[in-house]
C-alpha positions in Angstrom: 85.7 61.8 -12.4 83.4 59.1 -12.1 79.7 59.6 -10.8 77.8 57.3 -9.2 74.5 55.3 -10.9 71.9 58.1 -9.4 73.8 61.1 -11.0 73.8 59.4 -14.1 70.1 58.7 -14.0 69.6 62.1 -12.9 72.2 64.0 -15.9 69.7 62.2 -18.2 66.9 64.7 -17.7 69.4 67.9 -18.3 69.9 68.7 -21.9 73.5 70.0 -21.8 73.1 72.7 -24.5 70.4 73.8 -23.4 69.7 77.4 -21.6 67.0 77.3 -19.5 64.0 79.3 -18.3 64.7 80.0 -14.7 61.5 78.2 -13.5 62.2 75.1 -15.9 65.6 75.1 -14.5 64.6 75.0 -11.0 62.1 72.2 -11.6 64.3 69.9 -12.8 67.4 70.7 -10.2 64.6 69.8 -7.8 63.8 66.7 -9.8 66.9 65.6 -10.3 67.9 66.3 -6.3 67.7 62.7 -5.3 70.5 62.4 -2.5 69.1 60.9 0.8 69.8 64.4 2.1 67.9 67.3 1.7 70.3 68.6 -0.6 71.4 72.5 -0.8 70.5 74.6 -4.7 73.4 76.6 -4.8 73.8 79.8 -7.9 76.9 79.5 -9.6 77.0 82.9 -12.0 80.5 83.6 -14.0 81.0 87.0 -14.8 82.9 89.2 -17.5 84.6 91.1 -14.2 88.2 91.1 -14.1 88.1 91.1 -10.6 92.1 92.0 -10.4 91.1 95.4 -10.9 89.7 97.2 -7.9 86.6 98.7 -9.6 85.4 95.5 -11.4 85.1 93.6 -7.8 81.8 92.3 -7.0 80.6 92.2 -2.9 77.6 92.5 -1.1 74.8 90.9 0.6 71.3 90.3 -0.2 68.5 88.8 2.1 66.4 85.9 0.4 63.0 86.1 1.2 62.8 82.4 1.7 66.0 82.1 4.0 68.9 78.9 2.8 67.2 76.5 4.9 70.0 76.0 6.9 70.7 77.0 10.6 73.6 79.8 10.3 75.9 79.8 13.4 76.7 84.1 14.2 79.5 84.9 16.3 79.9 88.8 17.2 82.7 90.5 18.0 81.7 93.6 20.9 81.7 94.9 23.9 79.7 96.2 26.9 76.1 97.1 26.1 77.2 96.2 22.4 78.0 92.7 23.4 74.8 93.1 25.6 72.7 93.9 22.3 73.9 90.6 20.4 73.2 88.2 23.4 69.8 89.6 23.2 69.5 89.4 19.7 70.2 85.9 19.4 73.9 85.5 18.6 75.3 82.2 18.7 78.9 83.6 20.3 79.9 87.0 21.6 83.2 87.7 22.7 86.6 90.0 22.2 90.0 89.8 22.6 89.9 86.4 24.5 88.5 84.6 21.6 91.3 85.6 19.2 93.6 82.5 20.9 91.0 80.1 20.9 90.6 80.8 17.2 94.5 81.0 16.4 95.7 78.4 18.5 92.7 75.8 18.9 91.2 75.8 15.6 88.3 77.1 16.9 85.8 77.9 14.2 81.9 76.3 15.0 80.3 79.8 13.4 79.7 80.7 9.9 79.3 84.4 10.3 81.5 87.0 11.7 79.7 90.4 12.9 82.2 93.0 14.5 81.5 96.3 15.8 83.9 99.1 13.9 86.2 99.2 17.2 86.6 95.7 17.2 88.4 95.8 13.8 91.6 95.9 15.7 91.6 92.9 17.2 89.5 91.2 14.5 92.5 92.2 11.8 94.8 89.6 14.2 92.7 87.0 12.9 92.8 87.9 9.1 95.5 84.9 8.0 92.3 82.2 9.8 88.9 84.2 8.3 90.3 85.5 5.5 90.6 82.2 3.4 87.8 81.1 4.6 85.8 84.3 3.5 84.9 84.8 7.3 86.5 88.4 7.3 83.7 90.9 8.6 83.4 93.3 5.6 81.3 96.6 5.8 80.0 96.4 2.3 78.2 93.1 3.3 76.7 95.2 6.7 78.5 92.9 8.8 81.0 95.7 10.4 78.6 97.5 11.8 77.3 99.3 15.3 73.8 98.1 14.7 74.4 94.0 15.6 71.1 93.5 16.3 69.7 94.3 12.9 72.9 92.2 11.6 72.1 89.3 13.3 68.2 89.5 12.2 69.2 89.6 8.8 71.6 86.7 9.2 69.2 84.9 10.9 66.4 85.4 8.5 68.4 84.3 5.1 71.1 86.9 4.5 73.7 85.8 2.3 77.2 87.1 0.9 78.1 87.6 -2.5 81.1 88.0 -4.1 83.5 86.9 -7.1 85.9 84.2 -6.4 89.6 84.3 -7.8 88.0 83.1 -11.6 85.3 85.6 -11.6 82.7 83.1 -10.4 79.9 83.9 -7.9 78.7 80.7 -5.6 75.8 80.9 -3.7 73.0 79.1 -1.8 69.9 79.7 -2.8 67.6 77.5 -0.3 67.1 73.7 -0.2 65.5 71.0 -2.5 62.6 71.0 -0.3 61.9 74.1 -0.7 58.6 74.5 -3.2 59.7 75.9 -6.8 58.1 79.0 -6.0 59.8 80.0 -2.8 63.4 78.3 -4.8 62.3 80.7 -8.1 61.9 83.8 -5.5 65.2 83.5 -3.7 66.7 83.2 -7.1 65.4 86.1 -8.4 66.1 88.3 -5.9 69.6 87.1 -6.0 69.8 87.9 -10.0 68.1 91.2 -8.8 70.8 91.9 -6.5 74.2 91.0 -8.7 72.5 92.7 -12.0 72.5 95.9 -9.6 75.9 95.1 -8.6 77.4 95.3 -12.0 80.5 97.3 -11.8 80.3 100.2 -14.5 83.8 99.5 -15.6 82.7 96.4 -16.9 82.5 95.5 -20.8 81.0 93.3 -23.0 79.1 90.8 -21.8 78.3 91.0 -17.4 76.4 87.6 -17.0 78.9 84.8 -19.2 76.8 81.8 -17.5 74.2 81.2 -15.0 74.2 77.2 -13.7 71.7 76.1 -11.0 72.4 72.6 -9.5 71.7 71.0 -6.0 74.7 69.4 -3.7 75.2 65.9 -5.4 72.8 67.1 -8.4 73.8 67.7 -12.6 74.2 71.5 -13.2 71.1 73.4 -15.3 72.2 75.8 -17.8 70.1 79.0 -17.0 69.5 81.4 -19.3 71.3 84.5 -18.2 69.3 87.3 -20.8 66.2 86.4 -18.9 67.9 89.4 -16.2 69.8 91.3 -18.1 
């Protein structure tokens, strides 16, 4: 793959063997951020799950004190004084059964969050083959199938974010923005690392936390290193 001339300059300041404090590791990922965009600092932390078997999967949700920096787009599924409650809390979209063709048939997908009340499940499961894939699939172990949408949406709103193991046993995660000072960056991270060391399924052994990289969207990765939380 070839990189361009400003992530080679960048990669220059990253010493590949080496593991990182987390504070070091976010000051240079900041450094070395140097895209014309304010660029996203995304986790990525690989595991020793096996996350074919059911009690080495990994899910949940944290709220970073800091929020991602970005704008998150909420639609709720609910009805009556339910759907009532999410208008008022702020939800981008609310809607029910009528949105399930608009998202089947047109395409329709301008949210990035999908709250449902527990009676909406029903017609939310139609839509499993569209969300699923794209990890869009309310879920109540990341609190967004619940009765209490306005607290969901709050949380959303303020920085809540989803974690959970991909299909090789990787977590991915935003953590804020480059612009973000290292402090409020070396805060969201920890309470991230906070959140997935309490996480750790108990029929996990050896080793939990194989490798922790921190890099920004067009940025070289930095090695952290991962018995700073363990």
């Amino acid at each position: 793959m070839k990189r361009g001339k400003k992530y080679v300059e960048a990669a220059k300041a990253v010493e590949r063997t080496t593991l990182y404090d987390p504070a070091d590791a976010i000051a240079l990922v900041k450094k070395t951020a140097v895209a014309k965009f304010d660029e996203t600092v995304e986790a990525h932390i690989r595991t020793g799950c096996d996350g074919r078997h059911a009690d080495q999967q990994i899910r949940g949700a944290v709220v970073l004190p800091h929020g991602t920096g970005k704008t998150v787009r909420v639609l709720v599924f609910a009805k009556n004084a339910k759907a009532d409650e999410a208008q008022a809390a702020g939800a981008d979209f609310v809607g029910a059964e009528e949105l399930v063709p608009k998202i089947q048939k047109e395409g329709w997908l301008d949210f990035d969050v999908v709250v449902a009340t527990p009676d909406m499940m029903g017609v939310v499961g139609r839509l499993g083959r569209v969300l699923g894939p794209k990890g869009l699939m309310p879920n109540p172990k990341a609190g967004t199938v619940t009765m209490d949408v306005a607290k969901a949406i709050s949380e959303i709103k303020a920085g809540k974010i989803e974690y959970r193991l991909d299909k090789t046993n990787i977590i991915h995660v935003p953590i804020g923005k480059a612009s973000f000072s290292e402090e409020d960056l070396a805060d969201n991270f920890q309470t991230l690392m906070d959140a997935i060391i309490k996480a750790k399924p108990s029929a996990v052994k050896g080793t939990y936390l194989k490798s922790v990289v921190i890099t920004s969207t067009m940025g070289p990765g930095v090695k952290v290193n991962p018995m700073k939380f363990v």
